[in-house]
TORBAMI-484603 format. One record per residue: residue in one letter; y, x, z of N, C-alpha, C, O in turn; residue number from 1. Coordinates in steps of 0.02 Angstrom, whole numbers. Layout:
<zalos>
ZALO resn     nY     nX     nZ    caY    caX    caZ     cY     cX     cZ     oY     oX     oZ resi
ZALO    a      Y      X      Z      Y      X      Z      Y      X      Z      Y      X      Z  NUM
...
</zalos>
This chain:
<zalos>
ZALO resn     nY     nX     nZ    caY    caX    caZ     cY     cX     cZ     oY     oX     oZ resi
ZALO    x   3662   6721   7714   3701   6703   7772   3771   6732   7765   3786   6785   7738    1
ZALO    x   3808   6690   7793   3877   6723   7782   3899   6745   7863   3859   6754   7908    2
ZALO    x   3968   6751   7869   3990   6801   7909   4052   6779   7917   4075   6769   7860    3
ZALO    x   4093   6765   7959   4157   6764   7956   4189   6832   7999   4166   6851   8053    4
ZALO    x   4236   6858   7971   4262   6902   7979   4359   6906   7986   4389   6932   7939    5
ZALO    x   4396   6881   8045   4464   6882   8063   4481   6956   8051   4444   6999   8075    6
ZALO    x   4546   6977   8007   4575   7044   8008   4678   7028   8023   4708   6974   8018    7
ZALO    x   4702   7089   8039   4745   7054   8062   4789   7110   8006   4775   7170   8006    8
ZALO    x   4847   7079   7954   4867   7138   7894   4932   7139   7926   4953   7098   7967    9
ZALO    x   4961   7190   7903   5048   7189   7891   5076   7137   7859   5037   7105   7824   10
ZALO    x   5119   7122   7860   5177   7049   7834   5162   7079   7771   5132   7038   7737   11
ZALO    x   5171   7141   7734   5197   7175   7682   5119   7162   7639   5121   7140   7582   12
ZALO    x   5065   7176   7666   5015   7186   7624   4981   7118   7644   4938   7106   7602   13
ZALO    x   4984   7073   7687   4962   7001   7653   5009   6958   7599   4992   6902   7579   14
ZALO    x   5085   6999   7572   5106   6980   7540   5075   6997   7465   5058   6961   7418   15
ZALO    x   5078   7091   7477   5038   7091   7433   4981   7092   7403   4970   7106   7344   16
ZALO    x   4947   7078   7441   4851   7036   7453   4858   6955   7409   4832   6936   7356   17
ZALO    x   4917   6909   7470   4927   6866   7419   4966   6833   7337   4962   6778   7312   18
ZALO    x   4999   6888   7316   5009   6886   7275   4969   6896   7191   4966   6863   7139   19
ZALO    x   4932   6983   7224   4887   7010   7175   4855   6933   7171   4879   6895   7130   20
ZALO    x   4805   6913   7212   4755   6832   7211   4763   6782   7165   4721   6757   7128   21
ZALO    x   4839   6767   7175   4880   6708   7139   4874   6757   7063   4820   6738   7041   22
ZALO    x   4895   6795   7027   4892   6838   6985   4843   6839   6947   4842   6828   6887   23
ZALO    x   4797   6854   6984   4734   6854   6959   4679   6797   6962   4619   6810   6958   24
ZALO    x   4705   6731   6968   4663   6679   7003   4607   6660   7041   4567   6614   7039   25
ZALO    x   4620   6729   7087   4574   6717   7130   4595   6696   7203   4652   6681   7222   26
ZALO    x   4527   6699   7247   4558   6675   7307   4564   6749   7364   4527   6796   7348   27
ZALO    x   4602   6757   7415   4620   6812   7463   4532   6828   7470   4519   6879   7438   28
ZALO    x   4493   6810   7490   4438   6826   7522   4410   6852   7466   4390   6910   7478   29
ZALO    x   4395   6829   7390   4356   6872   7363   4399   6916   7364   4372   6959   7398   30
ZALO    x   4439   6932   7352   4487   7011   7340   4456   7038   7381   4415   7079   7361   31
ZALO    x   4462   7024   7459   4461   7054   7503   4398   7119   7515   4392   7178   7532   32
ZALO    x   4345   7029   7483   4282   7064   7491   4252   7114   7436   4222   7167   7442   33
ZALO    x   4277   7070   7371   4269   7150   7337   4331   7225   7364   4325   7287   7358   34
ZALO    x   4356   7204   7378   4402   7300   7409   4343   7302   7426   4303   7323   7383   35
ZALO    x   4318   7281   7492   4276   7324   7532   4218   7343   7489   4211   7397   7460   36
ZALO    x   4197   7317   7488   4119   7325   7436   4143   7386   7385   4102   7431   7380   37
ZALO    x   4193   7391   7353   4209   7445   7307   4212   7489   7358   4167   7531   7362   38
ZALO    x   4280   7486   7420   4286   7557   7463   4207   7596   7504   4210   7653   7527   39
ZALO    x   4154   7562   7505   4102   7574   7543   4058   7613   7489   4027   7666   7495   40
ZALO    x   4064   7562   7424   4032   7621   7390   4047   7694   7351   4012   7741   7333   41
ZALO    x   4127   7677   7349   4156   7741   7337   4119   7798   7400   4070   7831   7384   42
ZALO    x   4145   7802   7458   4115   7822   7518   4055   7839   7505   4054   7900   7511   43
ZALO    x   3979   7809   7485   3933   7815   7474   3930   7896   7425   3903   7950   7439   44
ZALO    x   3966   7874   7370   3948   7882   7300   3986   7963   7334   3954   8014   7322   45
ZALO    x   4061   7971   7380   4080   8038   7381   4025   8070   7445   4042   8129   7451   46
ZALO    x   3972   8057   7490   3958   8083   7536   3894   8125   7492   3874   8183   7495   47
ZALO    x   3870   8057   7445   3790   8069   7409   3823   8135   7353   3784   8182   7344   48
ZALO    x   3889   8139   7316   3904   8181   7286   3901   8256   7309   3882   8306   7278   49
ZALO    x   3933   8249   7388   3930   8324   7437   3874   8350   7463   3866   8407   7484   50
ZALO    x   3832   8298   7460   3763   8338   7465   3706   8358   7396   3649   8380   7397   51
ZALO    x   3742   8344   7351   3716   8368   7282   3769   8415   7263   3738   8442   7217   52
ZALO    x   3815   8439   7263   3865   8473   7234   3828   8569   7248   3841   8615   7210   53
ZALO    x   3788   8573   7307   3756   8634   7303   3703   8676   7266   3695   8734   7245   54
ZALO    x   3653   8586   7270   3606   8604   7214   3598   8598   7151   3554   8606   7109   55
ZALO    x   3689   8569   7153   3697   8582   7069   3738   8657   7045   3743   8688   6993   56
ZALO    x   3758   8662   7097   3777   8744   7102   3737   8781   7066   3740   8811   7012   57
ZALO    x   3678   8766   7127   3626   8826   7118   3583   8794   7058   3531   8823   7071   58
ZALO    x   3573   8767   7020   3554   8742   6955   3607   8756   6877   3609   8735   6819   59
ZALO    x   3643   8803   6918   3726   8801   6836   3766   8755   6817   3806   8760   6771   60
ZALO    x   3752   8693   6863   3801   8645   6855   3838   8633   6879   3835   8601   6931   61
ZALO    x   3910   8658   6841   3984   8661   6888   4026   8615   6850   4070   8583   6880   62
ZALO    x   4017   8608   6786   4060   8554   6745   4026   8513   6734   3966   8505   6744   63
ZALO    x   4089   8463   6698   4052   8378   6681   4026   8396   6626   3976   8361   6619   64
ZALO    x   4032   8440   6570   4018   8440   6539   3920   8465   6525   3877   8455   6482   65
ZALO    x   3929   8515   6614   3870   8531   6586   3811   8482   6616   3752   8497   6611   66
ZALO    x   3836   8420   6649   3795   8380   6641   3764   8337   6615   3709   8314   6630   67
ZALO    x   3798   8325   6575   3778   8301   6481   3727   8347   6465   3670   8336   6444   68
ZALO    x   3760   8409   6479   3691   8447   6420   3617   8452   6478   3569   8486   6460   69
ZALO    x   3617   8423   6535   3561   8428   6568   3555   8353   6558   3506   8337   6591   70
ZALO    x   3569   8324   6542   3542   8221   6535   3536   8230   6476   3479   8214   6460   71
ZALO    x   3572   8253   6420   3529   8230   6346   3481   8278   6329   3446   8271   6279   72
</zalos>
């Protein structure tokens, strides 16, 4: 099912909404809809990160690096 969804932009950023589109041959709405879909899961990905960031604390894992050496 789809959804219609009215937003109302700045002059400045439906310019540059429609430009990136033309650019990239796409149309305003997929852009649109992938931003969101990326910004929601960014969001996801930093809330699910802050509630693991303790018990990786308390496990010795403070670098990227040392999470490699706990996955391989």
């Amino acid at each position: 099912m789809r959804t219609v969804l009215s937003i109302h932009l700045p002059e400045d950023l439906y310019k540059r909404l429609d430009s990136f589109a033309k650019e990239t041959g796409r149309n305003k709405s997929d852009v649109v809809r992938e931003s969101i879909n990326f910004y929601l899961w960014e969001k996801r990905f930093e809330k699910t990160k802050s509630k693991i960031k303790p018990l990786a604390k308390k496990a010795g894992v403070v670098e990227k690096e040392d999470v490699f050496e706990h996955v391989s």
